[in-house]
C-alpha positions as CSV (number, residue, x, y, z in Angstrom):
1,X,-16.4,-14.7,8.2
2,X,-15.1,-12.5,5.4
3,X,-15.6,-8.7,4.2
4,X,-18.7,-7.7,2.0
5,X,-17.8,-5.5,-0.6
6,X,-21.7,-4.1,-0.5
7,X,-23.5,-2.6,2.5
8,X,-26.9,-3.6,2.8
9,X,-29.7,-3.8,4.9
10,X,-29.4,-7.4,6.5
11,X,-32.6,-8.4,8.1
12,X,-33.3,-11.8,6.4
13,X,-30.7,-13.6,9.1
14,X,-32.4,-12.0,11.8
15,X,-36.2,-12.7,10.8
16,X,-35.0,-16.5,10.8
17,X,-33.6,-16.2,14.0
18,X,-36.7,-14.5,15.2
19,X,-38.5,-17.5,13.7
20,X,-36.4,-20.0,16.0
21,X,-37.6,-18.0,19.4
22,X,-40.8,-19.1,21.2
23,X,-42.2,-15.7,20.0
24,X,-41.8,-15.1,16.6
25,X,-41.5,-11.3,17.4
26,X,-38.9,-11.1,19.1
27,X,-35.4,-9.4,18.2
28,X,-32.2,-10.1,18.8
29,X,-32.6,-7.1,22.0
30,X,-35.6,-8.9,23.4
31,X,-34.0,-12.4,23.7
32,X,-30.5,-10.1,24.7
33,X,-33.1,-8.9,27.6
34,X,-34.4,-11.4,28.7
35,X,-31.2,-13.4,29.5
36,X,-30.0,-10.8,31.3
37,X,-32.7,-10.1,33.0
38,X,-33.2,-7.3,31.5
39,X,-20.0,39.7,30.4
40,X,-17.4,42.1,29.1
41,X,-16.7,45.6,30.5
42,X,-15.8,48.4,28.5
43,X,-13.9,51.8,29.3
44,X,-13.6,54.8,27.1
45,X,-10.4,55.2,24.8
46,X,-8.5,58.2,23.1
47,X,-7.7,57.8,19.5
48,X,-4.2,58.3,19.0
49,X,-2.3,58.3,15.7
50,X,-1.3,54.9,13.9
51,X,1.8,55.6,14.4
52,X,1.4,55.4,18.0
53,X,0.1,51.5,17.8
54,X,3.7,50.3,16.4
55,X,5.5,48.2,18.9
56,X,9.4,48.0,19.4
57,X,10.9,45.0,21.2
58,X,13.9,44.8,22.6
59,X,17.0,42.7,21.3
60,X,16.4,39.8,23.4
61,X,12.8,40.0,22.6
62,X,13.6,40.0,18.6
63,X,15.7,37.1,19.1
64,X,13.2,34.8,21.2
65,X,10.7,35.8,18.0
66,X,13.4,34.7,15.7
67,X,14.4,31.1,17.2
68,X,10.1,30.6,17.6
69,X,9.8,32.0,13.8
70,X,12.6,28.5,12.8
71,X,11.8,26.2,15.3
72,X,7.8,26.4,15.0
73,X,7.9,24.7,11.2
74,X,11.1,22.4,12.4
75,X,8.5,21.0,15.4
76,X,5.6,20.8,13.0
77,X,8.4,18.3,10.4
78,X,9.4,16.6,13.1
79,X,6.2,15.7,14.3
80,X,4.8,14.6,10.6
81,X,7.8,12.5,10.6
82,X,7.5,10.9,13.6
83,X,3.8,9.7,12.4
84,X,5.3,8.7,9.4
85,X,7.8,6.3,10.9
86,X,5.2,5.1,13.5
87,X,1.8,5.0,12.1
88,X,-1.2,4.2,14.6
89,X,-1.7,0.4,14.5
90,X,-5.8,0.0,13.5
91,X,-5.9,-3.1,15.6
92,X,-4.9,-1.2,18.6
93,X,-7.4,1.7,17.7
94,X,-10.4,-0.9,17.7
95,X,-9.0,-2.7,21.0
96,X,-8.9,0.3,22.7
97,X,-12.2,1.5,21.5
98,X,-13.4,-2.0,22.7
99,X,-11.7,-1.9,26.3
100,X,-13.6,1.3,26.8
101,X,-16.9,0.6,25.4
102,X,-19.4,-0.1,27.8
103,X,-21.4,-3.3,27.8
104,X,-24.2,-4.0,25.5
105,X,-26.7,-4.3,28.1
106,X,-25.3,-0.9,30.1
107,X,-25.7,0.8,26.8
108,X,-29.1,-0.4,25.9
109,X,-30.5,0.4,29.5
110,X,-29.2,4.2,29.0
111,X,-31.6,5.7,26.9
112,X,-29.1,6.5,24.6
113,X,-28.8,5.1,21.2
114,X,-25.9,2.5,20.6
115,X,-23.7,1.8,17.7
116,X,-22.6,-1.6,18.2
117,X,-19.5,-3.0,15.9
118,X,-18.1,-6.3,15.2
119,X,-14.8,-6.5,14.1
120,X,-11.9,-9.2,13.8
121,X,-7.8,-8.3,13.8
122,X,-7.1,-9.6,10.3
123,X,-10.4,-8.0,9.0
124,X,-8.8,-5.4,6.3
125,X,-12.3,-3.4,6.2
126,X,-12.1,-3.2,9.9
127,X,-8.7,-1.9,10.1
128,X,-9.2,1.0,7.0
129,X,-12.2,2.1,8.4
130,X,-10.9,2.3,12.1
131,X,-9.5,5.8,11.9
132,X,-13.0,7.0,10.5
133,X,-14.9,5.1,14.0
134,X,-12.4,6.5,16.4
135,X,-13.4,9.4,14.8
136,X,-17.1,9.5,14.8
137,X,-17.1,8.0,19.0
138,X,-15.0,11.4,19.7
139,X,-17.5,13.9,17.8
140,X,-21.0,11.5,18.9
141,X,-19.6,10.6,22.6
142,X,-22.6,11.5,25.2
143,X,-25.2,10.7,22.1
144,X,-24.5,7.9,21.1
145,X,-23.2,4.6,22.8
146,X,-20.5,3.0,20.8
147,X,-20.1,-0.9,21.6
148,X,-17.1,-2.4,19.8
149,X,-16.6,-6.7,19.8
150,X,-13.9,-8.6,18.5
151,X,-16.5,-11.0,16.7
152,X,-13.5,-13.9,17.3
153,X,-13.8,-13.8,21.3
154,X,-15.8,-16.5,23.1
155,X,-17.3,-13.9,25.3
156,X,-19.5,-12.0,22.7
157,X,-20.5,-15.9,21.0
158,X,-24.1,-15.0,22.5
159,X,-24.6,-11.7,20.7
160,X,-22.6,-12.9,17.3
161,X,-25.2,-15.6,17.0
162,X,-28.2,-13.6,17.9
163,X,-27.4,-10.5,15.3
164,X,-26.2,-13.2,12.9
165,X,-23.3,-12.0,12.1
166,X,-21.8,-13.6,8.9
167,X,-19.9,-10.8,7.9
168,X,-17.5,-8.2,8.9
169,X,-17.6,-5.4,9.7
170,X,-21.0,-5.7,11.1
171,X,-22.5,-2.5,12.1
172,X,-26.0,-2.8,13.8
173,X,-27.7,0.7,15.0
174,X,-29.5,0.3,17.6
175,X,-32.1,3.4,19.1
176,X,-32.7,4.6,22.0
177,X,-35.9,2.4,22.6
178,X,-34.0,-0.7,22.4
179,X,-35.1,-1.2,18.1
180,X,-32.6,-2.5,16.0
181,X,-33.1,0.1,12.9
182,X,-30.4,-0.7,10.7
183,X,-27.7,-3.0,9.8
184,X,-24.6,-2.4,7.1
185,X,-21.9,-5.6,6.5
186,X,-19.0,-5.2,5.1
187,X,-16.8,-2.1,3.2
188,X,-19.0,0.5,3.6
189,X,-18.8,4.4,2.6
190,X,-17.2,6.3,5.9
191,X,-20.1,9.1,4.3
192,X,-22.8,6.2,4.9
193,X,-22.0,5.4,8.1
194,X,-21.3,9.3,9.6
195,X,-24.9,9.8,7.9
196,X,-26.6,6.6,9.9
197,X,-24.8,7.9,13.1
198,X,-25.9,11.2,12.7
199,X,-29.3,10.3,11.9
200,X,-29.2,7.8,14.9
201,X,-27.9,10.7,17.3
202,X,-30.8,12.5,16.1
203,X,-34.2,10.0,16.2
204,X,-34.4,10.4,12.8
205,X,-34.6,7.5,9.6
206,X,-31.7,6.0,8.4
207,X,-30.1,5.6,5.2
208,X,-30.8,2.2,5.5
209,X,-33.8,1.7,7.8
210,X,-35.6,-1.5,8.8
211,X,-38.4,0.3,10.3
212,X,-38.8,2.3,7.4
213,X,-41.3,0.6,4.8
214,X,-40.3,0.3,1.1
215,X,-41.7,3.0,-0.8
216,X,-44.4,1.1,-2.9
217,X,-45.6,0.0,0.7
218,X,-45.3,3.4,2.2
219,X,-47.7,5.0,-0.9
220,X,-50.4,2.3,-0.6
C-alpha cells in the first residue's frame, strides 16, 4: 500500500467487491453485518468618585505581582521549549486514538455516524495529518464515531479487504444509517476532511458523496 497524492471518491473497488457477494447489493456494512450477526441578583450601589475605585496593595502584595509579572512569560518559554525538544510522536497520537476507538460494529449499531481510518506507522500522510484527526475526534466526540485501524494488523484483515483498501490513508465516512457515503485515499486537504466530518456530524451531502448523483444525472 502506498500514499495517493489525490483524494477521490473510490467506489470502483467496492462495486467489484459487491459484485463478488451473493447479492450484488450489498456493501462492505451489509456483509460486515452479517458476519457479525449483525440567575443573578442585583443590589443598589452609590456612585462614588473615580478616584475612589484605585486600589493600593501592600508591599508584599506588589512583590507577589512582580515575581507573577517575570515568571508568567519565563513558564510560557519554558513550556514552548519543552515541546520543542520533545515533539508528540504521530505514531503514538494514531495508536492511542486506535486503543480508544470503539469497534466497528459498536459504532455502527449507535446511531451515530462513524469516521473510520486506516493508517500504517511508516505512512508519512498518516503521520502529518494525525495532529489535524486528534483534533477533529476532540471537537466531533459524542457526533461522530471515530474508528482508527492500523491497516497492517491481522485483526482488521476482514474490513481491509471488504473497503478495499489499496491505499493510505483510507478514510471511509460512514452515516448514521449504516451507508457508506464517501471515501478519500491518500494526502488529502485537512479543510476537506473537517468539511466531510462536519457535513457527516450534520446529515448533510458530502464534499465527496457516493450517494449523491453526478450533476448531468441529477438535472435529467
Amino acid at each position: 500500500m502506498t500514499d495517493t497524492d489525490n483524494a477521490a471518491n473510490r467506489t470502483s473497488p467496492l462495486a467489484a467487491l459487491a459484485a463478488t457477494q451473493p447479492d450484488a447489493a450489498a456493501s462492505p456494512l451489509a456483509v460486515l453485518a452479517a458476519t457479525q450477526g449483525a440567575g443573578a441578583t442585583t443590589s443598589s450601589t452609590t456612585a462614588v468618585p473615580s478616584a475612589a475605585c484605585a486600589v493600593t496593595q501592600t508591599p508584599d502584595e506588589r512583590r507577589r505581582s512582580l515575581i507573577l509579572g517575570i515568571a508568567s512569560p519565563l513558564a510560557a518559554a519554558g513550556l514552548y521549549a519543552c515541546q520543542r525538544a520533545n515533539p508528540v510522536n504521530p505514531v503514538r497520537l494514531l495508536a492511542a486514538m486506535e486503543d480508544r476507538s470503539p469497534s466497528l460494529p459498536d459504532a455502527l449499531g449507535s446511531g451515530t455516524p462513524t469516521l473510520l481510518e486506516f493508517y500504517a506507522p511508516w505512512c508519512v500522510s498518516c503521520r502529518e495529518s494525525a495532529p489535524a484527526m486528534m483534533r477533529l475526534e476532540k471537537r466531533f466526540g459524542g457526533k461522530v464515531n471515530f474508528v482508527v485501524c492500523n491497516a497492517e494488523d491481522p485483526q482488521y484483515s476482514q474490513l481491509v479487504r471488504l473497503f478495499g483498501v489499496d491505499g493510505i490513508p483510507h478514510l471511509a465516512f460512514i452515516d448514521s444509517d449504516r451507508k457508506l457515503r464517501s471515501t478519500l485515499i491518500g494526502e488529502v486537504p485537512e479543510a476537506l476532511v473537517e468539511q466531510s466530518v462536519l457535513a457527516l456530524a450534520d446529515g448533510r451531502s458530502l464534499p465527496y458523496d457516493a450517494t449523491t448523483p453526478p450533476a448531468d444525472d441529477a438535472s435529467k
